[in-house]
C-alpha positions in Angstrom: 122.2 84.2 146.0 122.7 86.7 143.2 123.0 83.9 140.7 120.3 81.7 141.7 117.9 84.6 141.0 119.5 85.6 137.5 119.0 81.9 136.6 115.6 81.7 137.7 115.0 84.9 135.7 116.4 83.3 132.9 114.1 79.9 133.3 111.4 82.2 133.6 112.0 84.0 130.0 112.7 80.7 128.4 109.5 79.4 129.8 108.2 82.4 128.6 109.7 82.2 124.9 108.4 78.1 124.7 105.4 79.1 125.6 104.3 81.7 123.2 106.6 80.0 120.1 104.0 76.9 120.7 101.2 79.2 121.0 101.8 80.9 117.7 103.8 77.7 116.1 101.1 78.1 112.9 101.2 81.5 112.4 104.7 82.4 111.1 106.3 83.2 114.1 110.4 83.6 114.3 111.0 84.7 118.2 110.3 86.8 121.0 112.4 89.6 122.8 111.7 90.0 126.6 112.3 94.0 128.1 112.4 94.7 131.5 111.1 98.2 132.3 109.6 100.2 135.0 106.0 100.1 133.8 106.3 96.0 133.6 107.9 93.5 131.0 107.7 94.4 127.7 107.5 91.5 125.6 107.9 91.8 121.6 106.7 89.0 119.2 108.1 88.5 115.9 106.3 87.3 113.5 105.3 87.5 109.6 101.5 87.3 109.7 101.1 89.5 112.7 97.4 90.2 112.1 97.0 86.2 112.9 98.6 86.9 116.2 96.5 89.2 117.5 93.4 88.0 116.6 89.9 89.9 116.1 90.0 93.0 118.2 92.9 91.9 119.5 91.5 89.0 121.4 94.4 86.7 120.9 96.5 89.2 122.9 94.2 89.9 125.7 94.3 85.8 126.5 97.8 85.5 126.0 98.5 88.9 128.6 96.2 87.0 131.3 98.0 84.0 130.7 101.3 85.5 131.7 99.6 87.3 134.4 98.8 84.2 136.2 100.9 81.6 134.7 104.4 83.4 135.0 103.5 86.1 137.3 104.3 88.9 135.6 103.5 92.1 136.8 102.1 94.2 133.7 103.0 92.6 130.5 103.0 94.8 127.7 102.4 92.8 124.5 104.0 94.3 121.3 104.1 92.6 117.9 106.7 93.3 115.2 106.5 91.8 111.8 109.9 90.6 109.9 109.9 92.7 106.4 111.0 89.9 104.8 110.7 86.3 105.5 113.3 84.8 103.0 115.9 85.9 105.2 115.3 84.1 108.1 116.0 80.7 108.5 113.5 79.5 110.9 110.6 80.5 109.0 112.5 79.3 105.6 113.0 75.7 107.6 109.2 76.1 108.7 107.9 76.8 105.0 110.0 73.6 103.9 108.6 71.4 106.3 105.3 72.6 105.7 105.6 72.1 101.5 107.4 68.5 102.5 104.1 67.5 104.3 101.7 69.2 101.7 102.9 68.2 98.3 104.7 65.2 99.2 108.5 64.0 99.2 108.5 62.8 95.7 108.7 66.8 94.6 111.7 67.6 97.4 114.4 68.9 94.8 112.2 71.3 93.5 111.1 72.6 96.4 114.5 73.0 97.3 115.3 74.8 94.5 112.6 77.1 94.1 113.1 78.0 97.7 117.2 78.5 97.6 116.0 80.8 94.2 113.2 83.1 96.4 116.2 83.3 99.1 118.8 84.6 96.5 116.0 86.8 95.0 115.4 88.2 98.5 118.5 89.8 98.5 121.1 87.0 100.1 124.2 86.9 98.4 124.2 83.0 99.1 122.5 80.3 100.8 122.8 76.4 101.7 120.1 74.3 102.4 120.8 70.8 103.7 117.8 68.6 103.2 118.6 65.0 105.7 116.7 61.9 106.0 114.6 59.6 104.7 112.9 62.1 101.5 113.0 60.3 98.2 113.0 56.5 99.7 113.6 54.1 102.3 117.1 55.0 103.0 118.2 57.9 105.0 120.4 60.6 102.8 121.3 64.1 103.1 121.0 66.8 100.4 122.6 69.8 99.8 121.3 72.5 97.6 123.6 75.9 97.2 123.6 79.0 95.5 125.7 82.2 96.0 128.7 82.8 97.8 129.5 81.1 101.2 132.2 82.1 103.1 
């Protein structure tokens, strides 16, 4: 019995977590945190444009907290929203900017996009970094690409 309501709570948060990552797929967003406390769940978004997440006045958050009201029945979601200092050191929103450069400027450009992007990683701070480019970029025939810099273990 026990376990059927842990696993439902944990459907529930990655319900949750799908949701809002769709919600805010555009607007730089890496993940969510979900807190249970006394007051209600406290729910943390992470994100690095947070001022597109919550909107003017903070309308985007007042539609996404009445979403989760009657959606997911939460009790009193508290909506918090943390920004990442810096970007370069995550790799979803690094993956995210590629794809996004990939569709903008083309695939006949994908080495240097590569490479400029391992280069703003390194200059970041990271002492290394791989990034493994797969498919069908330059032609007709699927190939993977690797582009490294730094130390890897």
């Amino acid at each position: 019995m026990i376990e059927r309501n842990i696993l439902s709570q944990k459907m529930k948060e990655f319900k949750i977590r799908e949701f809002i990552a769709k919600k805010f797929m555009k607007t730089g967003y890496i993940h969510t945190t979900i807190q249970k406390t006394p007051l209600g769940d406290k729910i943390t978004i992470y994100t690095t444009r947070p001022g597109m997440v919550v909107g003017r006045k903070g309308e985007n958050i007042k539609k996404l907290t009445i979403v989760l009201k009657n959606k997911y029945s939460l009790e009193n979601p508290q909506i918090e929203i943390g920004e990442v200092e810096n970007q370069f050191l995550d790799a979803q929103s690094i993956a995210e900017k590629i794809a996004y450069s990939l569709e903008k400027f083309g695939s006949k450009g994908f080495k240097s996009i590569g490479y400029k992007t391992l280069q703003s990683i390194i200059d970041a701070g990271a002492l290394g970094a791989e990034i493994i480019m797969a498919g069908k970029i330059p032609s007709a025939r699927a190939r993977r690409w690797r582009f490294i810099n730094g130390y890897l273990k």
